[in-house]
N, C-alpha and C positions, 0 to 999 in steps of 0.2 A: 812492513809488509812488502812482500817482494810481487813481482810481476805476475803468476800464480797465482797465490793469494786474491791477487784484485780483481783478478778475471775470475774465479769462480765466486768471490762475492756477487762482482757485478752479475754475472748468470744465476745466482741465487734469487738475488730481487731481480730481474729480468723474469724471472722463473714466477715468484710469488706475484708480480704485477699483472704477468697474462692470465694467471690463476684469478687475480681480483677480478681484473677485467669480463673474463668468461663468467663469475657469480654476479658481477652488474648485471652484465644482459640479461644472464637466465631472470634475476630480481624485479628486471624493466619490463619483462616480457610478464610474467604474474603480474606484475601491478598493471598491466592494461591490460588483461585480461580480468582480473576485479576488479576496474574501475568500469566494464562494459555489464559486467554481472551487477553491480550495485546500480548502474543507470538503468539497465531492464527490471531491476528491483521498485525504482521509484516509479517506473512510467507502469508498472504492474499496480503498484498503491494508487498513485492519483486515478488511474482508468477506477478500482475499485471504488476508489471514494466519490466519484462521478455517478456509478451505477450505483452507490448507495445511496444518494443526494436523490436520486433519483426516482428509486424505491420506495424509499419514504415520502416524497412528495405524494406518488399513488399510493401510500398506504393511509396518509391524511386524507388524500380526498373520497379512498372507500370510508373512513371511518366517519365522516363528514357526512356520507351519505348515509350509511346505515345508522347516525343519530336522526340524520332527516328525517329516513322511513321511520326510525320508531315512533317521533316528535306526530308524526302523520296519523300512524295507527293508532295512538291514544286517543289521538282528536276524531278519527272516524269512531274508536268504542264509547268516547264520551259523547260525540253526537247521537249515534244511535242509544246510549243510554236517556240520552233525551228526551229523545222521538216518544221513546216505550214508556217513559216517566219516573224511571230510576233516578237517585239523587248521585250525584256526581263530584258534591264538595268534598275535597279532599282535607 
C-alpha cells in the first residue's frame, strides 16, 4: 500500500468511527429518555396500587357495615315478631 492508499483508509474508518459515535449518542439519548418513561411508569403503578390498597380497605369496611345493618334488621323483625307472638325458629 502506498501513502494514498493509507490515507484514504485511514479517512474511511475515521469516517465510519464519527458515524458510530453520532448513533451512540443518538442510542444514549433514547435510552434516558425510556429509562425516565418507564420510571413515571412504575411511580404511575405503585400510586395505583396505593389508591387501590386503599379502596378496598373502604369497600371492606361498607361491606362490614351493611352485614352489620342487615345482622340489625333481622334482629329488630325477629323481635317484633315476638312482641306480636309470631314463631321465629328458623
Amino acid at each position: 500500500m502506498n501513502k494514498d492508499n493509507l490515507q484514504y483508509a485511514f479517512e474511511t474508518q475515521q469516517s465510519i468511527n464519527d458515524r458510530n459515535t453520532d448513533i451512540i449518542g443518538t442510542l444514549t439519548s433514547e435510552i434516558t429518555a425510556l429509562r425516565v418513561k418507564i420510571q413515571d411508569k412504575e411511580n404511575t403503578i405503585a400510586a395505583l396500587g396505593a389508591t387501590n390498597r386503599k379502596l378496598k380497605n373502604d369497600l371492606d369496611k361498607c361491606m362490614d357495615r351493611i352485614h352489620s345493618d342487615d345482622v340489625e334488621t333481622a334482629n329488630i323483625e325477629k323481635n317484633f315478631k315476638n312482641f306480636i307472638g309470631e314463631s321465629t325458629n328458623n
